[in-house]
PyMOL Python script that loads the backbone (N, CA, C, O; Angstrom):
from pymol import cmd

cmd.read_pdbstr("""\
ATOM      1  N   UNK A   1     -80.066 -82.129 113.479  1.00  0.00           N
ATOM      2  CA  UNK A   1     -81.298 -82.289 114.207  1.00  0.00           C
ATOM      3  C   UNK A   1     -82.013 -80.936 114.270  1.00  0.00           C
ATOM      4  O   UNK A   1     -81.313 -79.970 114.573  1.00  0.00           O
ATOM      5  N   UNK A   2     -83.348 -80.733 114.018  1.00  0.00           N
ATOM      6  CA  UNK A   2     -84.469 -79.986 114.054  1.00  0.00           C
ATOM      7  C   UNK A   2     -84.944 -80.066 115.472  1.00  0.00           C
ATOM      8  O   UNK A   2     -85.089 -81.032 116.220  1.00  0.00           O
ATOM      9  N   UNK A   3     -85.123 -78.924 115.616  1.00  0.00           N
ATOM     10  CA  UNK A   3     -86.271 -79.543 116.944  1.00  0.00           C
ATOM     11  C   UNK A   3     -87.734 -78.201 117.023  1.00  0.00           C
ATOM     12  O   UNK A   3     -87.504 -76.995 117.117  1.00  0.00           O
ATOM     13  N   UNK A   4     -89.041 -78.760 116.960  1.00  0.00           N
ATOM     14  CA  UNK A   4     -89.977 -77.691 116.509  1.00  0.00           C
ATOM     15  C   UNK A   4     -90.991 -77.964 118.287  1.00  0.00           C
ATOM     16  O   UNK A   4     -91.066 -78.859 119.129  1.00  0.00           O
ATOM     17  N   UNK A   5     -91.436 -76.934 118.130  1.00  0.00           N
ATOM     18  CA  UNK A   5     -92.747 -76.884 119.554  1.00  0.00           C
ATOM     19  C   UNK A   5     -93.736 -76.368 118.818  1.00  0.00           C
ATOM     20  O   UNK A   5     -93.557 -75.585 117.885  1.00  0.00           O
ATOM     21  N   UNK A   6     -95.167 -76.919 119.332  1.00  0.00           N
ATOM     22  CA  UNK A   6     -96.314 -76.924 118.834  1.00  0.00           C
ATOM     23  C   UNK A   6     -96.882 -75.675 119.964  1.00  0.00           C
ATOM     24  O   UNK A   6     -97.683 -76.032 120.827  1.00  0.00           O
ATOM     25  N   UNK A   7     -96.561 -74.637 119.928  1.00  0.00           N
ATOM     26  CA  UNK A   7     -97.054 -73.136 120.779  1.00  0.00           C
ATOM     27  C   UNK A   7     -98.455 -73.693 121.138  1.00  0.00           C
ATOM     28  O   UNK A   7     -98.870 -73.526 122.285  1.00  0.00           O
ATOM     29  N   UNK A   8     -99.209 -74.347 120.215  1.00  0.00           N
ATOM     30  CA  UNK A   8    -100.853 -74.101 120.816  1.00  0.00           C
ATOM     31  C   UNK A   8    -100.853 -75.128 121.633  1.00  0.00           C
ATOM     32  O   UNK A   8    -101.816 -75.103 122.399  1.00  0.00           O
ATOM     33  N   UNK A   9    -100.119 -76.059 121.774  1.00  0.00           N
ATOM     34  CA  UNK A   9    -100.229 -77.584 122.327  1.00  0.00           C
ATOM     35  C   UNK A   9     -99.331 -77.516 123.968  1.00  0.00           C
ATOM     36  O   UNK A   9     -99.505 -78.268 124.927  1.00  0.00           O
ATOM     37  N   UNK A  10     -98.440 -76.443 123.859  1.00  0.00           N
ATOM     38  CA  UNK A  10     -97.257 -75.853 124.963  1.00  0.00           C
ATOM     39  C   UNK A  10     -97.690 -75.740 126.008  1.00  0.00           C
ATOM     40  O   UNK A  10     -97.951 -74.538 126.047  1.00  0.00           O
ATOM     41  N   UNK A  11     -98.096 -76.343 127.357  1.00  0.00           N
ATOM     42  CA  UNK A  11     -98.283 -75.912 128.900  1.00  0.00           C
ATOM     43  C   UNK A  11     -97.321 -75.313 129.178  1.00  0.00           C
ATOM     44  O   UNK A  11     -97.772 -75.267 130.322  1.00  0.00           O
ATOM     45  N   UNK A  12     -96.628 -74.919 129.237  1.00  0.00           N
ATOM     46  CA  UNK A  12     -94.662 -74.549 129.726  1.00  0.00           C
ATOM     47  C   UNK A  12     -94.700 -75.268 131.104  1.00  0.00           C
ATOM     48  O   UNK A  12     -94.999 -74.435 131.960  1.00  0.00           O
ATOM     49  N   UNK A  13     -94.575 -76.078 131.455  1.00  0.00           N
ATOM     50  CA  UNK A  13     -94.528 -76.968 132.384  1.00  0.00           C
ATOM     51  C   UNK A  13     -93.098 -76.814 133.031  1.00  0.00           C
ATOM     52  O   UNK A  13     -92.918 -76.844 134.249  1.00  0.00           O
ATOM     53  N   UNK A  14     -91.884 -76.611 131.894  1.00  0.00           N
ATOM     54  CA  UNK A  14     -90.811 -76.528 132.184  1.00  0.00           C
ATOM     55  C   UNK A  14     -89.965 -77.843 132.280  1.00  0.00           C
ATOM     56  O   UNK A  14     -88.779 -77.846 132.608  1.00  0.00           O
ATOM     57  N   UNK A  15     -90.888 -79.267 131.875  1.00  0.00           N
ATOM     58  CA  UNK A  15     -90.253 -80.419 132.350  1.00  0.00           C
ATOM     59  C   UNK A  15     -88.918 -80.492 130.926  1.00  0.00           C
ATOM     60  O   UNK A  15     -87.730 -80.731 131.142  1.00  0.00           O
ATOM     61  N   UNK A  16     -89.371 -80.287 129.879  1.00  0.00           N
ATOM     62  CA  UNK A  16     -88.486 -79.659 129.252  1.00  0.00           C
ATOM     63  C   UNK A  16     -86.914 -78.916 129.431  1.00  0.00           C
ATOM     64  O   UNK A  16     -85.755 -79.310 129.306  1.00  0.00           O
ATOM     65  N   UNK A  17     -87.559 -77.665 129.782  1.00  0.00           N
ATOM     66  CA  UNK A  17     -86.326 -77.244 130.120  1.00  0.00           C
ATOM     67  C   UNK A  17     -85.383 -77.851 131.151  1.00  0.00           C
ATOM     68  O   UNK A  17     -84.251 -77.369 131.119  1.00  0.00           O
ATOM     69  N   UNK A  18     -85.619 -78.898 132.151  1.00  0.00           N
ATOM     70  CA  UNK A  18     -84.755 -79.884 133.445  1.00  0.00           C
ATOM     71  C   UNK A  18     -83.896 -80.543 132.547  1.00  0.00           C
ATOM     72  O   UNK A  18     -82.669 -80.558 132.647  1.00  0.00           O
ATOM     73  N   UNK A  19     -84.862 -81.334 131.268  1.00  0.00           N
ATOM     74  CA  UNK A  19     -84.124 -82.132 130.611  1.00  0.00           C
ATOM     75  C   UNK A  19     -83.288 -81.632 129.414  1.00  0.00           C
ATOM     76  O   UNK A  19     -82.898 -82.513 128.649  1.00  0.00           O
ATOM     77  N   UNK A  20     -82.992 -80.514 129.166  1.00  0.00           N
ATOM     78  CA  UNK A  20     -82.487 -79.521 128.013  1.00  0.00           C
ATOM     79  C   UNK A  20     -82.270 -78.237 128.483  1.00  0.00           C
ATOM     80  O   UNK A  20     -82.819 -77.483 127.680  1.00  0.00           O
ATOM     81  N   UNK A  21     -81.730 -77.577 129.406  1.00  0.00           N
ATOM     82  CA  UNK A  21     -81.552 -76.378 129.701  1.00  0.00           C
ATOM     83  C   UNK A  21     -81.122 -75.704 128.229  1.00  0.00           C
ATOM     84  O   UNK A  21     -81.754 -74.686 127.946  1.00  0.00           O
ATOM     85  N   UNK A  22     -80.285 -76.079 127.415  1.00  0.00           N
ATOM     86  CA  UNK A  22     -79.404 -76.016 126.829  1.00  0.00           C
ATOM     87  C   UNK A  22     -80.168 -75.094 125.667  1.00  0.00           C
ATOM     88  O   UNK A  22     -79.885 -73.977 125.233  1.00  0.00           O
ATOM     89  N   UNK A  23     -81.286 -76.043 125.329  1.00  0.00           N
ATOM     90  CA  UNK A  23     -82.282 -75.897 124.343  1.00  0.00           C
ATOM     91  C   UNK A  23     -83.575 -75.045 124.404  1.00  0.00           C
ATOM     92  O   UNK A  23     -83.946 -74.203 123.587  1.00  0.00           O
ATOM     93  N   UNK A  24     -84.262 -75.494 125.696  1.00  0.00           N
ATOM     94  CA  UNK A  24     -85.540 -75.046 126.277  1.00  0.00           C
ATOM     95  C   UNK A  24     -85.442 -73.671 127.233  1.00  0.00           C
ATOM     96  O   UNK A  24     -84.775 -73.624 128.267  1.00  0.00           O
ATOM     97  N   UNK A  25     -85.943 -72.967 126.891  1.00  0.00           N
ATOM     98  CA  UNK A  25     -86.396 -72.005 128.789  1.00  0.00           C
ATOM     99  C   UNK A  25     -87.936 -71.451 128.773  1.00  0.00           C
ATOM    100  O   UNK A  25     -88.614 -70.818 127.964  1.00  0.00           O
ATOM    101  N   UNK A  26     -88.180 -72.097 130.276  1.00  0.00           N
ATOM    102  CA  UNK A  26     -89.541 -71.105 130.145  1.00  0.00           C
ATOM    103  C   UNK A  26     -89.085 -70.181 131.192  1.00  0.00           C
ATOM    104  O   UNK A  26     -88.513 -70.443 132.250  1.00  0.00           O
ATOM    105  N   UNK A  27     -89.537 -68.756 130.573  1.00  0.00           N
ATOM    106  CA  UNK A  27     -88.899 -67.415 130.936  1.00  0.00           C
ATOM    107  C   UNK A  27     -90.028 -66.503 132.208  1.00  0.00           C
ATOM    108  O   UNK A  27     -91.214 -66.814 132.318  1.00  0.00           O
ATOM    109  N   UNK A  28     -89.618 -65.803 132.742  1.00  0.00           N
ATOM    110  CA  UNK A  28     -90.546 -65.087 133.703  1.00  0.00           C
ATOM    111  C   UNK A  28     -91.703 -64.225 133.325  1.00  0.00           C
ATOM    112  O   UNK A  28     -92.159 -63.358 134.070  1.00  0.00           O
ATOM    113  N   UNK A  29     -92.113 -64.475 132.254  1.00  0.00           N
ATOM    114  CA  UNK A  29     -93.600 -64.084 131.694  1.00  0.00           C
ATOM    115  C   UNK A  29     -94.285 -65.520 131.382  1.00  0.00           C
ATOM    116  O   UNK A  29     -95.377 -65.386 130.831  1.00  0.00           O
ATOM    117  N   UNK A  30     -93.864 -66.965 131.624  1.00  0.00           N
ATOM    118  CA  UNK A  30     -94.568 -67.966 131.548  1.00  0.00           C
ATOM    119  C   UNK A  30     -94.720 -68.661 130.364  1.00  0.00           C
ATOM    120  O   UNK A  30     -95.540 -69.558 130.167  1.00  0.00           O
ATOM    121  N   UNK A  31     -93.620 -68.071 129.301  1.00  0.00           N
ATOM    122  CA  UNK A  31     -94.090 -68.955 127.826  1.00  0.00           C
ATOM    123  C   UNK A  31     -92.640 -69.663 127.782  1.00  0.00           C
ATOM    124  O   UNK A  31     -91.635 -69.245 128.359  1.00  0.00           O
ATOM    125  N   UNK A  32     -92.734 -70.808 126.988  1.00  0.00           N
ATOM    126  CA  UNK A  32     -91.830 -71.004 126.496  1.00  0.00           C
ATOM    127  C   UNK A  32     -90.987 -70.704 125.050  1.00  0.00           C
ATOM    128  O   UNK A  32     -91.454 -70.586 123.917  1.00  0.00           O
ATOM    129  N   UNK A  33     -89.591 -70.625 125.500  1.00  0.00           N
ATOM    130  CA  UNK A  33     -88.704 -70.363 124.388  1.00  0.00           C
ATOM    131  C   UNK A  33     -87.606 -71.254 124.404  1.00  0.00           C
ATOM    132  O   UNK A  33     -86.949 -71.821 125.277  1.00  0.00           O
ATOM    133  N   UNK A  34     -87.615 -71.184 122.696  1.00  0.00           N
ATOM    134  CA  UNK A  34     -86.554 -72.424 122.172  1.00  0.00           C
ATOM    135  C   UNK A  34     -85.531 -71.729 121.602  1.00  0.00           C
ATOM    136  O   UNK A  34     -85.363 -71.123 120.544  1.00  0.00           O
ATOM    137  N   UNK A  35     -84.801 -72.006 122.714  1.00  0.00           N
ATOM    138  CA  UNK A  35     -83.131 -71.205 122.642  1.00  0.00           C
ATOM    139  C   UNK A  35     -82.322 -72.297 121.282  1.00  0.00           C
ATOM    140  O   UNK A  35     -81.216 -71.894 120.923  1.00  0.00           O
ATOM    141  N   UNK A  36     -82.670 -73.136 120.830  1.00  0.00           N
ATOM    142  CA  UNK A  36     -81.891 -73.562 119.664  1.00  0.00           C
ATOM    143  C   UNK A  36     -82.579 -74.077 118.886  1.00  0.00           C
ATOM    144  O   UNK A  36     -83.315 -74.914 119.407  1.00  0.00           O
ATOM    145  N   UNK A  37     -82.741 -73.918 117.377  1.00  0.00           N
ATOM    146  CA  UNK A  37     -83.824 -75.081 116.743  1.00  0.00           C
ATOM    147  C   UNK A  37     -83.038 -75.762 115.679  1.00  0.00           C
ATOM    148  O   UNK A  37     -83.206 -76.951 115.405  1.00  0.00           O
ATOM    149  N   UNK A  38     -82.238 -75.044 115.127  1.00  0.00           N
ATOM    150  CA  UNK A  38     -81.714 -75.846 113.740  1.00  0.00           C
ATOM    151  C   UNK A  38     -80.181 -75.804 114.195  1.00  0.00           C
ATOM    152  O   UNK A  38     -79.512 -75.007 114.853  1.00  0.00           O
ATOM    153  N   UNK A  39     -79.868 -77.290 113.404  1.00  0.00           N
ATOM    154  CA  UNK A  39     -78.817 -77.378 113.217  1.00  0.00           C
ATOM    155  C   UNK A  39     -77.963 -78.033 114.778  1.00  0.00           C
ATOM    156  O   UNK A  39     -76.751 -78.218 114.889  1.00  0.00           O
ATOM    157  N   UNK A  40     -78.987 -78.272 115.803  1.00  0.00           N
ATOM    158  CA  UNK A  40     -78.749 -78.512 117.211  1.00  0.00           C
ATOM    159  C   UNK A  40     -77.698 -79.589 117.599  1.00  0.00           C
ATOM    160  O   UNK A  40     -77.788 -80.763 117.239  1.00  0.00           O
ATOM    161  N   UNK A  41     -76.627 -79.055 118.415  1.00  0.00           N
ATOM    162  CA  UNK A  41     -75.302 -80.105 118.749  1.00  0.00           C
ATOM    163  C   UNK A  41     -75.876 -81.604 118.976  1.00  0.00           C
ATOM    164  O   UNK A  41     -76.622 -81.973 119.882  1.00  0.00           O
ATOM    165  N   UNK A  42     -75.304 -82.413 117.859  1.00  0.00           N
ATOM    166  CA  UNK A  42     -75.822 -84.133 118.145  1.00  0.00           C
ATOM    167  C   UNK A  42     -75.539 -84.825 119.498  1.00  0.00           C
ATOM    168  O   UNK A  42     -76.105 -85.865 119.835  1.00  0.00           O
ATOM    169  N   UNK A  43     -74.717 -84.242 120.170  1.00  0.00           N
ATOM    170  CA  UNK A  43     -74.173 -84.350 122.472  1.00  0.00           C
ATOM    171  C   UNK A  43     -75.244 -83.936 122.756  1.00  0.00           C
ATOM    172  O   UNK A  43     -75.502 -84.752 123.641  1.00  0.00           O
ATOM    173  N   UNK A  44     -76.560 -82.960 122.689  1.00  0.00           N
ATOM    174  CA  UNK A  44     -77.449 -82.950 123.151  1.00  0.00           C
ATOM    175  C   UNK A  44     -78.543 -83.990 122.711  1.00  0.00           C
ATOM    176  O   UNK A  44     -79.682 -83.748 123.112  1.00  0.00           O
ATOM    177  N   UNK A  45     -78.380 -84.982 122.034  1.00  0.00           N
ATOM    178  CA  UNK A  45     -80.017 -85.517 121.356  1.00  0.00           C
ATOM    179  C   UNK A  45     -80.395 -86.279 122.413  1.00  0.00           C
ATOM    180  O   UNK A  45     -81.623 -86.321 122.488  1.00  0.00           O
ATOM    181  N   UNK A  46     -79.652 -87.115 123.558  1.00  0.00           N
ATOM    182  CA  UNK A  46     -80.055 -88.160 124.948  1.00  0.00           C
ATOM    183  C   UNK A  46     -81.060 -87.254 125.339  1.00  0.00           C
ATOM    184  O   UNK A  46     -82.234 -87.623 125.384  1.00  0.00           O
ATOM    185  N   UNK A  47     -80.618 -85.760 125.715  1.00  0.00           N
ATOM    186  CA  UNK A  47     -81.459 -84.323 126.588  1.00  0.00           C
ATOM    187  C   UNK A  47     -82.871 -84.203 125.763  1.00  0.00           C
ATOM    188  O   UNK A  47     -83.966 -84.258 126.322  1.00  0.00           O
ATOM    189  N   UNK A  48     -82.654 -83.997 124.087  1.00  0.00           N
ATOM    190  CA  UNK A  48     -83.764 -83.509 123.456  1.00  0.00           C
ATOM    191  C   UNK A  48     -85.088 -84.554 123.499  1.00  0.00           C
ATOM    192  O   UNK A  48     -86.271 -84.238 123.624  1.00  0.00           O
ATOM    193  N   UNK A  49     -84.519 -85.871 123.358  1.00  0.00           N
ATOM    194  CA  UNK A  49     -85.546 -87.135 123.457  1.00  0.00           C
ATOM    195  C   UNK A  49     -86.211 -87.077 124.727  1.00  0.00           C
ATOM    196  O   UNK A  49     -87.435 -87.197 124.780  1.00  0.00           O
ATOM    197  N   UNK A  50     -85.347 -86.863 126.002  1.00  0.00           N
ATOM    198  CA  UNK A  50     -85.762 -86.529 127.130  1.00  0.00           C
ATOM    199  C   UNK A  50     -86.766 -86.230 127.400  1.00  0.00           C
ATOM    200  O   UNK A  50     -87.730 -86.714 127.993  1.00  0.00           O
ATOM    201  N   UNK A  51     -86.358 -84.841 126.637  1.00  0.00           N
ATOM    202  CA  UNK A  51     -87.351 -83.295 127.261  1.00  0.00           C
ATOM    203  C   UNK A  51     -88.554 -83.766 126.006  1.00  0.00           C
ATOM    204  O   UNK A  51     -89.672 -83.714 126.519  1.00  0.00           O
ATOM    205  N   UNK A  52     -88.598 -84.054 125.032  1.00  0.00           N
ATOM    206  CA  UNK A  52     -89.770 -84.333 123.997  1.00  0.00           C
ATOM    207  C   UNK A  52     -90.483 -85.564 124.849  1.00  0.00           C
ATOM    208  O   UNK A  52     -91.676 -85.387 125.097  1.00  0.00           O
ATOM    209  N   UNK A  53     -89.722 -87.111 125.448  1.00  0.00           N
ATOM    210  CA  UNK A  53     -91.011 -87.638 125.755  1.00  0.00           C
ATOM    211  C   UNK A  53     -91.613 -87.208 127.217  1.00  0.00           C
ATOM    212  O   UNK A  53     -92.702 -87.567 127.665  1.00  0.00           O
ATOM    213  N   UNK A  54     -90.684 -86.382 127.840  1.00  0.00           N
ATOM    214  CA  UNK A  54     -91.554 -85.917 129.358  1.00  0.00           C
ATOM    215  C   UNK A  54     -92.067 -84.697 128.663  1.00  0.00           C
ATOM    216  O   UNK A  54     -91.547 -83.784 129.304  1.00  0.00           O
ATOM    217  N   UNK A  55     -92.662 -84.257 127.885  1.00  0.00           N
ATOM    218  CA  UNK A  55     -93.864 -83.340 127.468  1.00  0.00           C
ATOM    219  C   UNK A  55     -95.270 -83.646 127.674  1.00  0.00           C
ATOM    220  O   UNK A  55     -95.796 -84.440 126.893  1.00  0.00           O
ATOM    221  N   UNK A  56     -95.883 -83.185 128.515  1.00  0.00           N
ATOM    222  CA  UNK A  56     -97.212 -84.087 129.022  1.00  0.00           C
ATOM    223  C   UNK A  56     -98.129 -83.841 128.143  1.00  0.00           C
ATOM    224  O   UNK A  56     -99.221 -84.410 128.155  1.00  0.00           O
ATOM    225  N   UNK A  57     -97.655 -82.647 126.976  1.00  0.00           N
ATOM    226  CA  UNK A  57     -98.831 -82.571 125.950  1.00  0.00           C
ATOM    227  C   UNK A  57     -98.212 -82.998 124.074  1.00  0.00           C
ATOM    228  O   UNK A  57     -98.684 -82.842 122.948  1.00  0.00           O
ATOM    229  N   UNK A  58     -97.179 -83.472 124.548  1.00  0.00           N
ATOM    230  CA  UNK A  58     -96.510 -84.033 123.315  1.00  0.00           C
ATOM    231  C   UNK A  58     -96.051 -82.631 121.991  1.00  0.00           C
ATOM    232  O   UNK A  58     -95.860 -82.921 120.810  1.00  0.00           O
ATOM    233  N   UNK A  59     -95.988 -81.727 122.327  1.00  0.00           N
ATOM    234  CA  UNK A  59     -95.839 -80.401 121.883  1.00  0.00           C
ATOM    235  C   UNK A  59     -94.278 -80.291 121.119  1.00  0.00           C
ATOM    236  O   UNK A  59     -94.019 -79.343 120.378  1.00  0.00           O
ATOM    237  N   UNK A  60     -93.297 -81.379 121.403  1.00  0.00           N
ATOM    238  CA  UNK A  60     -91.910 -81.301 121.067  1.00  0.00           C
ATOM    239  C   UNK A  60     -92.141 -82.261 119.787  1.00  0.00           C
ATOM    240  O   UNK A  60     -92.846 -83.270 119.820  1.00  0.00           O
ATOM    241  N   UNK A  61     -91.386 -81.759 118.568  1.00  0.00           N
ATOM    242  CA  UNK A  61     -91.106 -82.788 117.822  1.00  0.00           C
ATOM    243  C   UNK A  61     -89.667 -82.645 117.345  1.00  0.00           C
ATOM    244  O   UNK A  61     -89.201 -81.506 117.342  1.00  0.00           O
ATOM    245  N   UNK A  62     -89.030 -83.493 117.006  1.00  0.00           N
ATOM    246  CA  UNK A  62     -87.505 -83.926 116.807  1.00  0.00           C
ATOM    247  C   UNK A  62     -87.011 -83.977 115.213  1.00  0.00           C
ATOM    248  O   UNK A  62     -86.156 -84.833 115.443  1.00  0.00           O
ATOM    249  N   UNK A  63     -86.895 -83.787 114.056  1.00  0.00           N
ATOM    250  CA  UNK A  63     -86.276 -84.120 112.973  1.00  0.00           C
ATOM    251  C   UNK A  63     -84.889 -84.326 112.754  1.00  0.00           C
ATOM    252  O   UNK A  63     -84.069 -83.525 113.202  1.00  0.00           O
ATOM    253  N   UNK A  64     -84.502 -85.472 112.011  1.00  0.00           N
ATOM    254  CA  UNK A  64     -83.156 -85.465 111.435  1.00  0.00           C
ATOM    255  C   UNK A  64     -82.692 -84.854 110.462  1.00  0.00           C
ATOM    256  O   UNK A  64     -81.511 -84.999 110.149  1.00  0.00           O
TER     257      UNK A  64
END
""", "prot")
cmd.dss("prot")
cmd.show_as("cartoon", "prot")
cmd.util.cbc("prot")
cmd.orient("prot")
């Protein structure tokens, strides 16, 4: 599993990171960062679907 963020599309809302700590952080300067992208443990994909459909700007996308 892939997992990509669209930076221009990104609020850092953080709803993300609730549902993916694992994966997501938005950090104390306010952006977000993607602590894993390739190759991501398949025990996290319930979290990644999660955190991609509570994205209020649809900014997460998922590949197999």
């Amino acid at each position: 599993m892939r997992i990509t963020v669209d930076y221009d599309l990104c609020i850092s809302t953080a709803n993300c990171m609730r549902e993916a700590p694992e994966v997501f952080e938005v950090r104390a300067d306010g952006f977000l960062y993607l602590l894993q992208e390739d190759d991501v443990d398949p025990g996290l994909r319930a979290n990644v679907e999660a955190a991609a459909k509570n994205c209020p700007t649809g900014a997460i996308t998922i590949e197999d």
